[in-house]
MARBA-3410 file (N, C-alpha, C, O; in Angstrom, 1 decimal):
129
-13.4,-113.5,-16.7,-13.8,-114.7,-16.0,-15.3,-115.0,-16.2,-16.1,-114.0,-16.2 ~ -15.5,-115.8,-16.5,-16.8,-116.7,-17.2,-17.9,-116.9,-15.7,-17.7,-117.8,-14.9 ~ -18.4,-116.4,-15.5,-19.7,-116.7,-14.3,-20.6,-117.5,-14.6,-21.8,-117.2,-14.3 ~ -20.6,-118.4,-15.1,-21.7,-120.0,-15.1,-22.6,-120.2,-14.0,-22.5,-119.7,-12.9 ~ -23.5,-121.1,-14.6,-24.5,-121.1,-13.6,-24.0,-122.3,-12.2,-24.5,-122.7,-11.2
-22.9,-122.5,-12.9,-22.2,-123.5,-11.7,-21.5,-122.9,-10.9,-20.8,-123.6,-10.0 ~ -21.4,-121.4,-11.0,-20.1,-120.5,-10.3,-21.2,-119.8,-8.9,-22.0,-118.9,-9.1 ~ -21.0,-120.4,-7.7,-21.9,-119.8,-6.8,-21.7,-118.1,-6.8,-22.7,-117.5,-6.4 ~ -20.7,-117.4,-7.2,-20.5,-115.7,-6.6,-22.0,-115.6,-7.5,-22.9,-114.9,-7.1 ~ -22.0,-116.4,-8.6,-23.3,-115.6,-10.1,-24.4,-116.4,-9.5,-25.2,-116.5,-10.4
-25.0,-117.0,-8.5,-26.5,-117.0,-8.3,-26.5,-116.9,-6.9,-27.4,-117.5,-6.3 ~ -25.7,-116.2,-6.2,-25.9,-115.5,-5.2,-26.0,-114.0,-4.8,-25.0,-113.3,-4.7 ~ -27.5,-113.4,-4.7,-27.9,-112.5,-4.5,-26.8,-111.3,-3.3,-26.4,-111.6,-2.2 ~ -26.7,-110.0,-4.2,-25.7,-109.1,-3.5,-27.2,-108.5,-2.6,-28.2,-108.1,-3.1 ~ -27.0,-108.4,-0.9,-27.8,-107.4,-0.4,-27.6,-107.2,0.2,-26.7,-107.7,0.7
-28.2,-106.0,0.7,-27.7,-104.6,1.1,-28.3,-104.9,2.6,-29.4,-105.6,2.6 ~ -27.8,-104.4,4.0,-26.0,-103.4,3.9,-25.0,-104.6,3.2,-25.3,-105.8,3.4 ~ -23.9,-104.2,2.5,-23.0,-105.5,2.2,-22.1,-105.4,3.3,-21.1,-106.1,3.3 ~ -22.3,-104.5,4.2,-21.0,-104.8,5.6,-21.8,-105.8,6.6,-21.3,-105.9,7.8 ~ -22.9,-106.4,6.3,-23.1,-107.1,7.1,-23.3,-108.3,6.4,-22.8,-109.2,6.9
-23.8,-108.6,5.5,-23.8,-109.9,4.6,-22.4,-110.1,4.2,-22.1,-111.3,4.0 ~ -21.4,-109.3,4.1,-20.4,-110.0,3.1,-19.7,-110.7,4.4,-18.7,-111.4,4.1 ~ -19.8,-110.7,5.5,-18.9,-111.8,6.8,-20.4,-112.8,7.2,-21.6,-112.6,7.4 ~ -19.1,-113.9,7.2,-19.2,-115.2,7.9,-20.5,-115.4,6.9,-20.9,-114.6,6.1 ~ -21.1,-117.1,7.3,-21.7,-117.6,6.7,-23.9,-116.9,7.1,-24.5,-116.0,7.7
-24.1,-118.3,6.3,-25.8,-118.0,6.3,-26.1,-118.7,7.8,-25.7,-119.8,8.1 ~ -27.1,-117.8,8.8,-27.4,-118.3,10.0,-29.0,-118.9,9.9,-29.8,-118.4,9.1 ~ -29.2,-119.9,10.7,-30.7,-120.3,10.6,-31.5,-119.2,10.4,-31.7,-118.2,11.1 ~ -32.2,-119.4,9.2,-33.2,-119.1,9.2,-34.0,-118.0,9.9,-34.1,-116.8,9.6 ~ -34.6,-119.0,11.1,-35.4,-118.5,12.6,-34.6,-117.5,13.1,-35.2,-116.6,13.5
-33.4,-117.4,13.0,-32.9,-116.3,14.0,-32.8,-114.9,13.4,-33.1,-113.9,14.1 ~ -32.3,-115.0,12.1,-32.4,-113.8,10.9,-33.9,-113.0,10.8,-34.0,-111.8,10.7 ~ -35.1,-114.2,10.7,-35.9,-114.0,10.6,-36.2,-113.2,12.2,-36.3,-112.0,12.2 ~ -36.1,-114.1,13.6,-36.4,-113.2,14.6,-35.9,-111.9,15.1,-36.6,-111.2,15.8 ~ -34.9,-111.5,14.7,-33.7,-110.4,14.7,-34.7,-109.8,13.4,-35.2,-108.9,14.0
-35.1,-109.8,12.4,-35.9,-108.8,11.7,-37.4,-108.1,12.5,-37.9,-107.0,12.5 ~ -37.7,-109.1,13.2,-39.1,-108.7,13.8,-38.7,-107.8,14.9,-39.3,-106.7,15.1 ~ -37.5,-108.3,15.6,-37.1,-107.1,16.8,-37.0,-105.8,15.9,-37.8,-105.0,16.2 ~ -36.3,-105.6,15.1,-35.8,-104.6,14.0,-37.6,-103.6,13.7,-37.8,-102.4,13.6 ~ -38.2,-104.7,13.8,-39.8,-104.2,12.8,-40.3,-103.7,15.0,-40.1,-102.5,15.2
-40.7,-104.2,15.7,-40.7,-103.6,17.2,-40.2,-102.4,16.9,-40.9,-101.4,16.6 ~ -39.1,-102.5,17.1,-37.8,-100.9,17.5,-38.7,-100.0,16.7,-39.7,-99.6,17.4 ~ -38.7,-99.7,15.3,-39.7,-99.1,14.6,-41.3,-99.0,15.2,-41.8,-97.9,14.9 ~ -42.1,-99.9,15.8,-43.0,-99.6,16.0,-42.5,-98.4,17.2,-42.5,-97.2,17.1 ~ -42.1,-98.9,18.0,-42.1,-98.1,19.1,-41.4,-96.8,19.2,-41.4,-96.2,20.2
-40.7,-96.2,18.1,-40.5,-95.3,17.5,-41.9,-94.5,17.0,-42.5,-93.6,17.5 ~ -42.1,-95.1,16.2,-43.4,-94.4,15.8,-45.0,-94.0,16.7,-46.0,-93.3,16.6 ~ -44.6,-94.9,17.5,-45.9,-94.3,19.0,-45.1,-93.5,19.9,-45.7,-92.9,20.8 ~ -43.7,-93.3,19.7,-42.9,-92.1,20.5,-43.2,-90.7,20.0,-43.4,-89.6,20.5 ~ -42.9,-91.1,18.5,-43.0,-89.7,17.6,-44.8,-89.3,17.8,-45.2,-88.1,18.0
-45.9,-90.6,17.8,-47.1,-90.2,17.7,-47.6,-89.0,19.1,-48.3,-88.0,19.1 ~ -46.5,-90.0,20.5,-46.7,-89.1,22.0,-46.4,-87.7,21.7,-47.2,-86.8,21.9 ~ -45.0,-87.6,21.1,-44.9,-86.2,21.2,-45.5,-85.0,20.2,-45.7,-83.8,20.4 ~ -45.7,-85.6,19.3,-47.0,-85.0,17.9,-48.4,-84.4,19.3,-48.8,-83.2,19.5 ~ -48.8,-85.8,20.0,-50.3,-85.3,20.4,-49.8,-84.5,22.0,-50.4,-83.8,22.8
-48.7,-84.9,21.9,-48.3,-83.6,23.3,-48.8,-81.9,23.0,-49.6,-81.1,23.5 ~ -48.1,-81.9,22.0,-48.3,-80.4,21.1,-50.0,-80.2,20.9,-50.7,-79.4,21.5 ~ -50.3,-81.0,19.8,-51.6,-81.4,18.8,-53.1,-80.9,19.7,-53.8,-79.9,19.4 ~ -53.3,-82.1,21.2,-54.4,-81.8,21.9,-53.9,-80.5,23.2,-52.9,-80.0,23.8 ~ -55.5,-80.2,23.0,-55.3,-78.8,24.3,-55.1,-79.4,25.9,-56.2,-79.7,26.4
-54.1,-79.6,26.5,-53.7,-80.6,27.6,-53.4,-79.6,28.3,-52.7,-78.7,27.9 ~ -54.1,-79.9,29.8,-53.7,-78.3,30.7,-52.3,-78.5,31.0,-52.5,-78.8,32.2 ~ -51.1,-78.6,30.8,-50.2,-78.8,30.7,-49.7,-77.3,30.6,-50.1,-76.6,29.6 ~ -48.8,-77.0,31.4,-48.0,-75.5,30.9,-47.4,-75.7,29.7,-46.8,-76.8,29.6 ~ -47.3,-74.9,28.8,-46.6,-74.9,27.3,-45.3,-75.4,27.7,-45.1,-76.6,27.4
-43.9,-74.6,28.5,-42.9,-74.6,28.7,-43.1,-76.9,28.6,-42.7,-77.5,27.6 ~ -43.7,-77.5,29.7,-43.4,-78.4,29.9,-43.9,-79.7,29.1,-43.5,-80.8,28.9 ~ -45.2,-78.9,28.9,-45.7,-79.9,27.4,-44.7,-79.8,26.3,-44.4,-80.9,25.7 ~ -44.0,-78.4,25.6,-43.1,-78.5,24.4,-42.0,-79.8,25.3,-42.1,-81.0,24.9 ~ -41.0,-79.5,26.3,-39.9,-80.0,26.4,-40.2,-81.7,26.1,-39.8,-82.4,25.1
-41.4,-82.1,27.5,-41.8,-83.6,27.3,-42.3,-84.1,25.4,-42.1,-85.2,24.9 ~ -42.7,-83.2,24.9,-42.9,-83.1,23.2,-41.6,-83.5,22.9,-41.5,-84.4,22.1 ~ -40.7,-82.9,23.4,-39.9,-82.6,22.2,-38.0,-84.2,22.7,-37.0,-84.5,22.1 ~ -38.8,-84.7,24.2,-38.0,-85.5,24.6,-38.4,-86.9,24.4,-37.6,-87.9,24.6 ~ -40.1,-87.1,23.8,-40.4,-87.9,23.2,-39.9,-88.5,21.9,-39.3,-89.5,21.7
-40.1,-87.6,21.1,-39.5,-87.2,19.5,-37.9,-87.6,19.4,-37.3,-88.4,18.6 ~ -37.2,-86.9,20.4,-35.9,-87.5,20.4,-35.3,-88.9,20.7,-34.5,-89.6,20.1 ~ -36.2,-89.3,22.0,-36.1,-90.9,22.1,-36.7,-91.6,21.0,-36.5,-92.8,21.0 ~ -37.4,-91.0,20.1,-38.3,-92.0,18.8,-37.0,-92.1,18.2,-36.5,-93.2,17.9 ~ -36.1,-90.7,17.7,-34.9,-91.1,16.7,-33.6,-91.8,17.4,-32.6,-92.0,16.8
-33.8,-92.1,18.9,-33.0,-92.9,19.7,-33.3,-94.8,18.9,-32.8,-95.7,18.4 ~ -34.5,-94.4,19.3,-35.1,-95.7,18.9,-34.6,-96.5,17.1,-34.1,-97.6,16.8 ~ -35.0,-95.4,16.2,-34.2,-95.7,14.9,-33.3,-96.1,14.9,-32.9,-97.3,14.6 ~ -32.8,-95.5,15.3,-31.1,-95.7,15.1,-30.9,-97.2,16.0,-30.2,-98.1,15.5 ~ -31.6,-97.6,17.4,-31.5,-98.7,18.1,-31.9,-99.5,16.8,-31.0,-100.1,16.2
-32.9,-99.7,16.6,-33.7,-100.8,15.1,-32.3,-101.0,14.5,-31.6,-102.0,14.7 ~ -31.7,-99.7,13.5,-30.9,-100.5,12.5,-29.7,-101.0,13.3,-29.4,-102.2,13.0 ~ -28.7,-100.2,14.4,-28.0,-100.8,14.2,-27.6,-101.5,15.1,-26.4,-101.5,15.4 ~ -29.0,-102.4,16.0,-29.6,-103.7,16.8,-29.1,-104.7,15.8,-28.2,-105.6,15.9 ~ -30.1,-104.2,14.6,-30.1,-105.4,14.0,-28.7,-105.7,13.1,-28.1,-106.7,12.9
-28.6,-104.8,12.8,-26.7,-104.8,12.2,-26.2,-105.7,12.8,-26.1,-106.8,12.3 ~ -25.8,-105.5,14.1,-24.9,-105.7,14.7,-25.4,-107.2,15.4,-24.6,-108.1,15.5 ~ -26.7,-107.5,15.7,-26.7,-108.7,15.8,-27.3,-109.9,14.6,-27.5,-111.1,14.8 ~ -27.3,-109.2,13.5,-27.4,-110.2,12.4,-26.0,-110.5,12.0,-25.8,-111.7,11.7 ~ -24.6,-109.3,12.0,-23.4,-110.0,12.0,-23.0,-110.8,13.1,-22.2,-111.7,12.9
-23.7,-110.3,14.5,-23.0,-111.9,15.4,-23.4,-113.3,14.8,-22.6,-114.2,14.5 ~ -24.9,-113.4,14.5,-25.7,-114.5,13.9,-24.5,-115.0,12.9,-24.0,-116.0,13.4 ~ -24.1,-114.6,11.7,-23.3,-115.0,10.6,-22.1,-115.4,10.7,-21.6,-116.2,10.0 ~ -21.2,-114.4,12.3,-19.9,-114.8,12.8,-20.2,-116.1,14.0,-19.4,-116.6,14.8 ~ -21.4,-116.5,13.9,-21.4,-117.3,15.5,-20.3,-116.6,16.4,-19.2,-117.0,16.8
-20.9,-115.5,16.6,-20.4,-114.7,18.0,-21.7,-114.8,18.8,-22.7,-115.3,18.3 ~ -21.5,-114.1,20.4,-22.2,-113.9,21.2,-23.2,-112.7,20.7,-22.7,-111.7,20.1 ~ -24.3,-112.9,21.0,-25.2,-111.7,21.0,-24.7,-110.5,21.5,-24.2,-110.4,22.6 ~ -25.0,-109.1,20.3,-24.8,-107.8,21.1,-25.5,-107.8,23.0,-25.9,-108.8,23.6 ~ -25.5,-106.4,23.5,-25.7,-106.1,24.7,-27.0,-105.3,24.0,-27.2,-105.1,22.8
-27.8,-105.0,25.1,-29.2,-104.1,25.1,-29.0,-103.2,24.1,-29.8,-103.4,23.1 ~ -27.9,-102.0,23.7,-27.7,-101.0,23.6,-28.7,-99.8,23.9,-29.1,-99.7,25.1 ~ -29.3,-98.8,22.9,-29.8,-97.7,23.3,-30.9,-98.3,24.1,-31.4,-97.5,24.9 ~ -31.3,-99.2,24.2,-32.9,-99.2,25.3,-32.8,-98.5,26.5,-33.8,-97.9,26.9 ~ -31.8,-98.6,27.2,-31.7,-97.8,28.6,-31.9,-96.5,28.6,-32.5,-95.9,29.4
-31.2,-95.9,27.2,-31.3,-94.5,26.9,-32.6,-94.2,26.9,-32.9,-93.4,27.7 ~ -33.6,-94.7,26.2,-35.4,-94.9,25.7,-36.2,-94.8,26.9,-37.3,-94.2,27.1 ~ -35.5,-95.8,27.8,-36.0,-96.3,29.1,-35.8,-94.5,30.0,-36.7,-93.9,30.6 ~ -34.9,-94.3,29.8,-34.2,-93.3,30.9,-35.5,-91.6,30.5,-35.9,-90.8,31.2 ~ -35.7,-92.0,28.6,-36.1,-90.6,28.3,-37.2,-90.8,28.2,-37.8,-89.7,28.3
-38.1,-91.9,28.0,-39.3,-92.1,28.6,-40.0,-92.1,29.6,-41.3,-92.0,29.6 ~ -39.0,-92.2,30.9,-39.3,-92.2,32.2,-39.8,-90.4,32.4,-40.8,-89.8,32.7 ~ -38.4,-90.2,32.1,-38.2,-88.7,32.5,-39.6,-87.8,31.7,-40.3,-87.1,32.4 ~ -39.9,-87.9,30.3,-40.9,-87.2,29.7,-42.4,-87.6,30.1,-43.3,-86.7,30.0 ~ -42.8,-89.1,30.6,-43.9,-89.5,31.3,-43.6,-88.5,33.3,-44.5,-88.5,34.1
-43.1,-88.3,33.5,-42.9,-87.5,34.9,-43.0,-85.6,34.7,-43.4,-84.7,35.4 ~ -42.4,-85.6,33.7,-42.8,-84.2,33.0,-44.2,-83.8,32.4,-44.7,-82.6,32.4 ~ -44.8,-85.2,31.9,-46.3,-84.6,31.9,-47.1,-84.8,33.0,-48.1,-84.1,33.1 ~ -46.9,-85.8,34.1,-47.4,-85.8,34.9,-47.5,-84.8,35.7,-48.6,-84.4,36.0 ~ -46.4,-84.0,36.3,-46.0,-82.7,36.7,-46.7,-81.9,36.1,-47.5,-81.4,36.9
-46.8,-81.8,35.0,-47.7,-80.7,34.5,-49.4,-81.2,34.2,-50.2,-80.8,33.4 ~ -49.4,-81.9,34.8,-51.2,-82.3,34.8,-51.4,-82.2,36.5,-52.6,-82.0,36.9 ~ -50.4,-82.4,37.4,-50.9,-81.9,38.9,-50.7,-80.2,38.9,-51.5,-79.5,39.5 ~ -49.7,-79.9,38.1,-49.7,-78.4,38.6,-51.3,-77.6,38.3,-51.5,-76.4,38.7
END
């Protein structure tokens, strides 16, 4: 079969993930584009989770070891909560965008919310003790 420049499959760009481009059509613009920025957020705030739990360890904080490592180490895990929220946030609501479906739900945020709480109360604990 002959792919001409008149055959849309041959000047339409394959991109990746293809489980989310290959359903339903192209959604405005603005929305693709705002659903990337949420995507680029998720990521930042991942990376100031991983930076908390790095300088948990890193600076001398009169913090007892036991509760400085855990709150370290519950930071760090909500950061790769957070990854995984970015991609598949945006997965999953770039394919609603394309199916004109309803927008996903929060997902992991509550998790972030819940392990954030808890590791900010753990260092505090250990800066009154």
């Amino acid at each position: 079969m002959d792919r001409g420049p008149s055959d849309p499959a041959a000047t339409t760009p394959r991109r990746f993930p293809h489980r989310v481009y290959r359903e339903g059509g192209e959604p405005d613009p603005r929305f693709s584009l705002a659903n990337e920025r949420t995507f680029l957020a998720w990521l930042r705030t991942a990376l100031a989770l991983f930076a908390a739990g790095v300088a948990l360890e890193a600076l001398e904080l009169p913090i007892p070891p036991v509760l400085r490592l855990v709150a370290a180490g519950i930071f760090i895990a909500i950061g790769l909560v957070a990854c995984l929220q970015a991609w598949l946030g945006w997965a999953n609501t770039e394919r609603a965008l394309r199916r004109s479906r309803p927008l996903p739900g929060f997902g992991a945020g509550a998790i972030v919310m819940a392990g954030l709480s808890v590791a900010i109360v753990l260092v505090v604990i250990g800066l009154a003790i």
